[in-house]
C-alpha positions as CSV (number, residue, x, y, z in Angstrom):
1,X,10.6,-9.5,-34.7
2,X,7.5,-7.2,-35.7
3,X,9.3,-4.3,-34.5
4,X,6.8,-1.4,-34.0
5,X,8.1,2.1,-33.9
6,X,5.6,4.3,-31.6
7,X,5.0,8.4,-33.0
8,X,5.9,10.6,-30.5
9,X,3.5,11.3,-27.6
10,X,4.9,14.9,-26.4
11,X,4.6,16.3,-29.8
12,X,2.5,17.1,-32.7
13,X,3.3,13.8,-35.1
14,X,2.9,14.1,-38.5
15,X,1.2,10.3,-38.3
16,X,-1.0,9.3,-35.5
17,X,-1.7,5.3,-36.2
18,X,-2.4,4.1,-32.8
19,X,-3.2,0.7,-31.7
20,X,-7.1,-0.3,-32.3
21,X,-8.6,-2.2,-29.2
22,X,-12.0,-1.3,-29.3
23,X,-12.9,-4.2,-31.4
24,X,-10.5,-6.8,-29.6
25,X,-12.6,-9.6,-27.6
26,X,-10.7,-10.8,-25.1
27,X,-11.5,-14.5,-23.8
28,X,-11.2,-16.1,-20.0
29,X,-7.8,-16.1,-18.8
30,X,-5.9,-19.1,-17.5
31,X,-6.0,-19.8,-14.2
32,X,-3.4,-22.5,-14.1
33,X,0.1,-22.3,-12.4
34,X,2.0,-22.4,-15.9
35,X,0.8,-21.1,-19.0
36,X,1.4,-19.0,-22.1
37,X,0.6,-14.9,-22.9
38,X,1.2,-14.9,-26.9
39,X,1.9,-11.9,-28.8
40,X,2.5,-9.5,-25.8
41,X,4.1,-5.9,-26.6
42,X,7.4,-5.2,-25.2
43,X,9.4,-2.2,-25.1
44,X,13.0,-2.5,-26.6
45,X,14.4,0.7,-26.4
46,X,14.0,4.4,-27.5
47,X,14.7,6.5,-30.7
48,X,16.6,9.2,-31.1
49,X,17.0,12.5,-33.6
50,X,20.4,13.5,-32.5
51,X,20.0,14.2,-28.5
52,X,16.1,13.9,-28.4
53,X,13.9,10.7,-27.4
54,X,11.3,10.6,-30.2
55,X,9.9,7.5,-30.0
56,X,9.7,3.8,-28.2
57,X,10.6,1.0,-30.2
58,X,8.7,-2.3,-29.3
59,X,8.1,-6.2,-30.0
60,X,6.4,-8.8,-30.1
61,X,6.9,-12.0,-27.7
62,X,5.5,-14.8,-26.1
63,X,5.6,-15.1,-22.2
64,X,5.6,-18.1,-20.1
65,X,4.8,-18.0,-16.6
66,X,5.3,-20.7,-14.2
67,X,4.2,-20.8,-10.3
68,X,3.8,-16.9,-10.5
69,X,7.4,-15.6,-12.1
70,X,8.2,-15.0,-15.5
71,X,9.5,-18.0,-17.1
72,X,10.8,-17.6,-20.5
73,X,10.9,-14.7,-23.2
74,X,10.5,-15.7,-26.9
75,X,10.0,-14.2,-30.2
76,X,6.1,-13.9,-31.3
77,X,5.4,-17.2,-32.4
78,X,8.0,-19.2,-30.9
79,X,6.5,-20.1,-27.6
80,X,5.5,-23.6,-26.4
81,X,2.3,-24.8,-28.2
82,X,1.5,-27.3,-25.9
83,X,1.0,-24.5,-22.9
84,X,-2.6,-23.4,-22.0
85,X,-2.5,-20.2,-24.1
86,X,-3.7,-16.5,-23.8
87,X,-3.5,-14.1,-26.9
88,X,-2.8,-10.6,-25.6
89,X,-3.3,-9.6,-29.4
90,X,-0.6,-6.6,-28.9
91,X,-1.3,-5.4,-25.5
92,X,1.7,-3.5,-23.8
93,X,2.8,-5.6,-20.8
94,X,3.8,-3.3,-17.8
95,X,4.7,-3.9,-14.0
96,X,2.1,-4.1,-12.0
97,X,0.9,-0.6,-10.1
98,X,1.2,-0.3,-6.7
99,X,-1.6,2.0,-4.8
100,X,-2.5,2.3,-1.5
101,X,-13.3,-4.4,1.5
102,X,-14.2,-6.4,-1.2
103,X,-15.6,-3.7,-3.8
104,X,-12.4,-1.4,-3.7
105,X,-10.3,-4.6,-4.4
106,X,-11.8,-5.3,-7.6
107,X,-11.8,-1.8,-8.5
108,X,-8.0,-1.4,-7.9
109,X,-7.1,-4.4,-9.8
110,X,-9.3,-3.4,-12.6
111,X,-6.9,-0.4,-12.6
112,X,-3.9,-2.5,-13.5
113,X,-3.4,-2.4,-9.0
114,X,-2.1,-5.9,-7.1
115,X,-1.3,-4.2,-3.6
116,X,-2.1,-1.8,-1.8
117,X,-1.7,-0.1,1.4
118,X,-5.2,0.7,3.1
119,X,-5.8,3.0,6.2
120,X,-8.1,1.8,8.6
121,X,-9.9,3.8,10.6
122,X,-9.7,3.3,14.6
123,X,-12.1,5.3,16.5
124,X,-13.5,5.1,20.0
125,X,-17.2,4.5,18.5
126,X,-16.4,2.0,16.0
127,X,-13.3,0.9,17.8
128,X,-12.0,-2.3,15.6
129,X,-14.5,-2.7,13.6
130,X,-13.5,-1.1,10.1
131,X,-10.6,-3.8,10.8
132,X,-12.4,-6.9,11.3
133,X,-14.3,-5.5,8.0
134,X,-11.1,-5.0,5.8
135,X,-9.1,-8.2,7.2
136,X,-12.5,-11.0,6.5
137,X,-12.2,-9.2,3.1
138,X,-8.7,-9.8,2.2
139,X,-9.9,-12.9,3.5
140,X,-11.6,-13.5,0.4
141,X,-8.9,-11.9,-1.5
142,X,-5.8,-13.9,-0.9
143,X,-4.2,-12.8,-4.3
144,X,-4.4,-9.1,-3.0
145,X,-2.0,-8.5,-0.9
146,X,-2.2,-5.6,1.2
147,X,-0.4,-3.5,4.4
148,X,-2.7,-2.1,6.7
149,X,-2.0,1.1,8.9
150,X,-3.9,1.6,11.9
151,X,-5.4,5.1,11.5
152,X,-6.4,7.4,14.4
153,X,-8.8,9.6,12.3
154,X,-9.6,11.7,15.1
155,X,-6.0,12.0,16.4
156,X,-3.6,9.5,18.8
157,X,-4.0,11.4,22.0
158,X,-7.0,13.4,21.2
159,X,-9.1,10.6,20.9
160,X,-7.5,8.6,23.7
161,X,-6.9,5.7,21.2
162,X,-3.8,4.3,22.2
163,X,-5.1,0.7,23.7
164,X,-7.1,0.2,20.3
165,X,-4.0,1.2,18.5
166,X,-1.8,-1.3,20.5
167,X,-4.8,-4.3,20.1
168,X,-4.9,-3.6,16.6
169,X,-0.8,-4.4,16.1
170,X,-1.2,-7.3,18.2
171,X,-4.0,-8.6,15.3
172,X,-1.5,-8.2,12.9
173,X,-1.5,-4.7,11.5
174,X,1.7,-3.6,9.9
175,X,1.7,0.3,10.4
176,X,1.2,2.4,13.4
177,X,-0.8,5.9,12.1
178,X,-0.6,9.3,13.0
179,X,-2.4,12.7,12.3
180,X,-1.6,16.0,12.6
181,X,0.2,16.0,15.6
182,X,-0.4,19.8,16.6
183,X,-3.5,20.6,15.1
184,X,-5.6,17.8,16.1
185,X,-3.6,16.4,18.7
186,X,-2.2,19.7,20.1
187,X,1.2,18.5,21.6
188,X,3.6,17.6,18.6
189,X,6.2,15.6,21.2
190,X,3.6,14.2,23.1
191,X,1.6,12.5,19.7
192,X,5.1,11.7,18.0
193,X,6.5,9.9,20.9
194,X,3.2,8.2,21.6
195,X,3.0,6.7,18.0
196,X,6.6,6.0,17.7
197,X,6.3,3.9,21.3
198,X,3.7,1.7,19.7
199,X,6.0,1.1,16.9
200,X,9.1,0.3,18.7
201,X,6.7,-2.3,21.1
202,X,5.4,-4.3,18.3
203,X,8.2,-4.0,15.8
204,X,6.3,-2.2,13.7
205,X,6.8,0.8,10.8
206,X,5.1,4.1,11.1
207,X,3.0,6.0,8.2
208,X,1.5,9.7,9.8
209,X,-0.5,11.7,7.6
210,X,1.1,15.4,8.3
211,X,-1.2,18.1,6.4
212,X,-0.1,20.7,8.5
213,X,1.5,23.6,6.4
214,X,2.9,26.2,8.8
215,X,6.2,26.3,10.9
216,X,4.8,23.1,13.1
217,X,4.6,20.7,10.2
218,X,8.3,21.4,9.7
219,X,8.8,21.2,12.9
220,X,7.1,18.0,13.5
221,X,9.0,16.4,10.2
222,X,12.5,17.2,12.0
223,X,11.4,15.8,15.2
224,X,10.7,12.9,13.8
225,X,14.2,12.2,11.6
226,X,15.8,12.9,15.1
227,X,13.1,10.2,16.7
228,X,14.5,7.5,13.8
229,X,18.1,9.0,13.9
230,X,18.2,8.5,18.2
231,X,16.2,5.0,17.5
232,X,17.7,2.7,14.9
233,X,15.0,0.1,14.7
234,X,13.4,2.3,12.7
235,X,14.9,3.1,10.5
236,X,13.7,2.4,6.7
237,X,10.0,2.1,8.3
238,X,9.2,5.6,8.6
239,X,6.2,7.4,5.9
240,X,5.5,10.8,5.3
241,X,2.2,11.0,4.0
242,X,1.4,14.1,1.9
243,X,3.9,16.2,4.5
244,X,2.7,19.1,2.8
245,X,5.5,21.4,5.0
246,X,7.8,20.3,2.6
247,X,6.5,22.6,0.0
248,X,7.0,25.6,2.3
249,X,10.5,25.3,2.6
250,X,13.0,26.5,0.0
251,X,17.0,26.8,-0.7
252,X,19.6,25.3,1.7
253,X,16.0,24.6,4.8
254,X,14.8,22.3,2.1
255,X,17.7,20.5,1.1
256,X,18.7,20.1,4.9
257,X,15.7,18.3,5.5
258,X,15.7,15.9,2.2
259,X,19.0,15.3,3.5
260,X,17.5,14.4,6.4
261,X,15.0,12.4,5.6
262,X,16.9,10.2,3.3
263,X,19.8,9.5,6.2
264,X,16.9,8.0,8.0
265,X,15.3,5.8,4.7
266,X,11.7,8.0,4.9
267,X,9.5,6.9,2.5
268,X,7.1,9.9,1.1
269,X,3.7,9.0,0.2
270,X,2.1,11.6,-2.1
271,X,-1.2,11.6,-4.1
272,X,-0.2,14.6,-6.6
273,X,-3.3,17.0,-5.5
274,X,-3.9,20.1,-7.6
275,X,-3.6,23.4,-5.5
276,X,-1.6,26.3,-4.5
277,X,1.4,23.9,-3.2
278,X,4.0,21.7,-5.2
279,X,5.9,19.1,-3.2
280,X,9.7,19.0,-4.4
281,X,8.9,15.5,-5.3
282,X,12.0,15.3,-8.2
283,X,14.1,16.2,-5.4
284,X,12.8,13.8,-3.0
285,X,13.2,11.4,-5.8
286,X,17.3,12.4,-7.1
287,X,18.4,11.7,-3.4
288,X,17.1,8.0,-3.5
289,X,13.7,8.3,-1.0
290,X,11.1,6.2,-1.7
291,X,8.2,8.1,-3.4
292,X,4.9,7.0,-3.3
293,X,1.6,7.7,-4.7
294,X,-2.2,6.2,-4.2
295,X,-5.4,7.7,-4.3
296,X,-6.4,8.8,-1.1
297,X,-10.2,9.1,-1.4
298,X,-12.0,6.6,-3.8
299,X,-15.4,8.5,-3.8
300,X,-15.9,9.1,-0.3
301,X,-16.5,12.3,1.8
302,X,-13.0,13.5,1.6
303,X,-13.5,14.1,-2.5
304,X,-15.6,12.4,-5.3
305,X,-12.3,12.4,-7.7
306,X,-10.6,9.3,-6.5
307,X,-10.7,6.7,-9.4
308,X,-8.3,4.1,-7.7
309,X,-6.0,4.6,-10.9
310,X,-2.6,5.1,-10.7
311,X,-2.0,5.6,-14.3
312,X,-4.0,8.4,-13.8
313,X,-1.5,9.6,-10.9
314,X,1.3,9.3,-13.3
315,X,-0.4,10.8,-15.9
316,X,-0.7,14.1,-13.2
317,X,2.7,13.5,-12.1
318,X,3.6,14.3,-15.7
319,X,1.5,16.9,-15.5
320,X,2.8,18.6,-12.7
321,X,6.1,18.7,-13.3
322,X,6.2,19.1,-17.0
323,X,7.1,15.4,-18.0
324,X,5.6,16.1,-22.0
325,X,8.1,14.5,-23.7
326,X,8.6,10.7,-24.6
327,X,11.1,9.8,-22.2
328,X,10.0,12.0,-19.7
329,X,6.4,10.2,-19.8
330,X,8.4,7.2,-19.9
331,X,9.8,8.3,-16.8
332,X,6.9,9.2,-15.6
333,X,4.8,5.7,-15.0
334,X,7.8,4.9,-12.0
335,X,5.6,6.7,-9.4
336,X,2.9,4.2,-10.5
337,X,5.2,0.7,-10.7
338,X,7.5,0.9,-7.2
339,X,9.7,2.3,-9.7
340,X,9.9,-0.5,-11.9
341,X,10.2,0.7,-15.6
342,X,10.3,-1.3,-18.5
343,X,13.3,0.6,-20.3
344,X,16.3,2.2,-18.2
345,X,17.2,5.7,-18.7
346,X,19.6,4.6,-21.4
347,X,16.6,2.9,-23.6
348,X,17.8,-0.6,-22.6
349,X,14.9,-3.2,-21.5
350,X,15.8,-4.4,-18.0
351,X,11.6,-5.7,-17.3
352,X,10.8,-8.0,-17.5
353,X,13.0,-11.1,-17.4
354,X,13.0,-14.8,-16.5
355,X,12.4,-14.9,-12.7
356,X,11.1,-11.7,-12.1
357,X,7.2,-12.3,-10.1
358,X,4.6,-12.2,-12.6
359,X,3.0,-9.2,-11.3
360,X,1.7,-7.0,-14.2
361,X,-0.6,-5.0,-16.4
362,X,-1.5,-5.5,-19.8
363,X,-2.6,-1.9,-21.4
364,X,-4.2,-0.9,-24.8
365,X,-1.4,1.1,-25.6
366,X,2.0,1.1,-27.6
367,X,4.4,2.4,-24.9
368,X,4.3,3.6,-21.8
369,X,4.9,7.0,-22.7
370,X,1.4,6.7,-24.5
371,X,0.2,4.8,-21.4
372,X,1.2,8.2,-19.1
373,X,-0.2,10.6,-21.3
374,X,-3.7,8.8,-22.2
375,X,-4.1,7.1,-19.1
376,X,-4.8,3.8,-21.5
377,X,-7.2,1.4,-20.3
378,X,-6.2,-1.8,-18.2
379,X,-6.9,-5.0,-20.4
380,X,-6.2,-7.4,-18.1
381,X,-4.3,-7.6,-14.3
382,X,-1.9,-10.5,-13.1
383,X,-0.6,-10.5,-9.4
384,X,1.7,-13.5,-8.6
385,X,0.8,-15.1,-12.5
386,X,-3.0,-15.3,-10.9
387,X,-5.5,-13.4,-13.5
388,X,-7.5,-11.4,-11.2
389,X,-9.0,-8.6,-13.9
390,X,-9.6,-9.3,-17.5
391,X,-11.5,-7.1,-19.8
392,X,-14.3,-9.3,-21.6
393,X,-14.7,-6.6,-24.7
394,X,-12.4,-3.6,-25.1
């Protein structure tokens, strides 16, 4: 079944044949509802010295897809030669990666990306401008789906933005924002309740961005799992973005407030910056919240590092918290997929399978614990079995 053992990633190997795509040309995909990705690289479990993950073991299949799901899963060789065909020529097939007009969209799914969440910026200058911009380009983009969160970039109450905020759900907007509800707004309550008000009127979730890293940013995270806990319609709809007062906090404080904000279904959103804090993001993960990641600036005035990759987020997840071995890599590429790996922590393959959407990445790599570490290259990008990024020449 051209069974391809990879040499480990986290270690010195005393071989280091790697897949060769430089030279691979890679022709138009099909753009019809069913067709055929030949010889696609699958992972089919891991190998083992003793107690230690040393390597991935993969395969070779052919993959149908039909009216954007997975279809059927054959042997290399064996699918049906009468399909429009696409040769993936050994390409490892991943989920797709989740991150959060018109130029970014094609830059994300050029990353392996086929969602996002964007934050729109509502001002009392522009006022719903930078919405009628993003919304005419999703327009255009109707194979990108993508949340939007009304952003008060200046602050809810300091900015005296709550009638744009409201207009803005009433066109369809999916999240109410907040900021920094004491330093830029200067009255925690006051901003909370204000935001959570416009979310409980229109049905809507809530994602705040809460950089605020002394005793008020803990502060504002409890009030807020008591605003969910004493309002029950929101629960599960609540994100933390960055919610850096988490890293502050230590010992039984800490796991009080995971405990906390996992009663409540918070989801964290997190984009894994390098500095003097580290968010207890394992923990947050061991207690079943929903970790997220995305690139928060994609070279704007906020910093010129954003790539819009978020291999390259799980590649500093692993980083971060000292993920250098296979299945720790493996591991690893969750933070970039929804948490949707190929493999299960026992080595068994549990993605893809018939019905599951055809959402995915094909990478010029062997595994995904080579994926992780090299932050491989996106071949070509499916979301809902439409090709919307293909490499020409690789």
């Amino acid at each position: 079944m051209n069974s391809h053992v990879v040499p480990p990633v986290g270690k010195e190997a005393k071989y280091r044949q790697r897949l060769r795509f430089r030279r691979l040309t890679y022709c138009a995909l099909p753009h019809q509802d069913r067709y055929l990705l030949r010889n696609v690289r699958l992972e089919e479990g891991f190998e083992r010295e003793g107690d230690e993950i040393i390597a991935t073991r993969t395969a070779l299949y052919d993959l149908s897809v039909r009216d954007g799901k997975i279809d059927r899963l054959q042997p290399a060789g064996q699918g049906d030669p009468s399909l429009p065909a696409w040769d993936a020529q050994g390409a490892l097939l991943l989920p797709h990666s989740q991150a959060r007009a018109e130029g970014l969209i094609a830059l994300l799914n050029a990353k392996g990306t086929t969602r996002a969440r964007s934050h729109c910026n509502i001002d009392p200058v522009s006022g719903l401008q930078s919405l009628d911009h993003l919304q005419a380009a999703l327009t255009n983009h109707p194979a990108f789906p993508c949340e939007i969160v009304a952003f008060p970039q200046h602050g809810l109450l300091h900015s005296q933005v709550d009638g744009l905020m409201r207009e803005a759900m009433q066109r369809g907007v999916q999240y109410v924002g907040g900021l920094d509800p004491t330093n830029v707004d200067g009255a925690m309550e006051k901003s909370l309740d204000a935001m959570f008000q416009i979310a409980l009127d229109y049905q809507r979730g809530v994602d705040i961005h809460l950089h605020e890293t002394s005793a008020a940013g803990v502060a504002a995270i409890q009030y807020m799992i008591d605003t969910v806990a004493r309002n029950p319609a929101l629960k599960g709809k609540a994100t933390l973005s960055h919610g850096f007062a988490l890293a502050t906090l230590e010992g039984s404080a800490l796991e009080r407030m995971i405990e906390g904000l996992a009663e409540q279904q918070f989801s964290v959103a997190y984009t894994l910056p390098i500095g003097k804090l580290t968010m207890p993001i394992p923990q947050l993960q061991a207690v079943g919240i929903n970790v997220m990641t995305g690139t928060d600036s994609v070279i704007d005035h906020w910093s010129p590092f954003g790539t819009g990759s978020m291999l390259e987020k799980a590649n500093l997840y692993a980083q971060l918290y000292r993920g250098s071995d296979e299945f720790s890599l493996s591991r690893a590429l969750a933070i970039a997929t929804g948490n949707q790996l190929p493999l299960s922590a026992k080595g068994e393959r549990q993605w893809p399978k018939s019905g599951d959407e055809a959402s995915m990445m094909l990478v010029a790599a062997s595994c995904s614990a080579e994926t992780v570490a090299r932050i491989s290259p996106v071949v070509a990008t499916f979301s809902r079995s439409k090709a919307v990024f293909a490499l020409a020449s690789a």
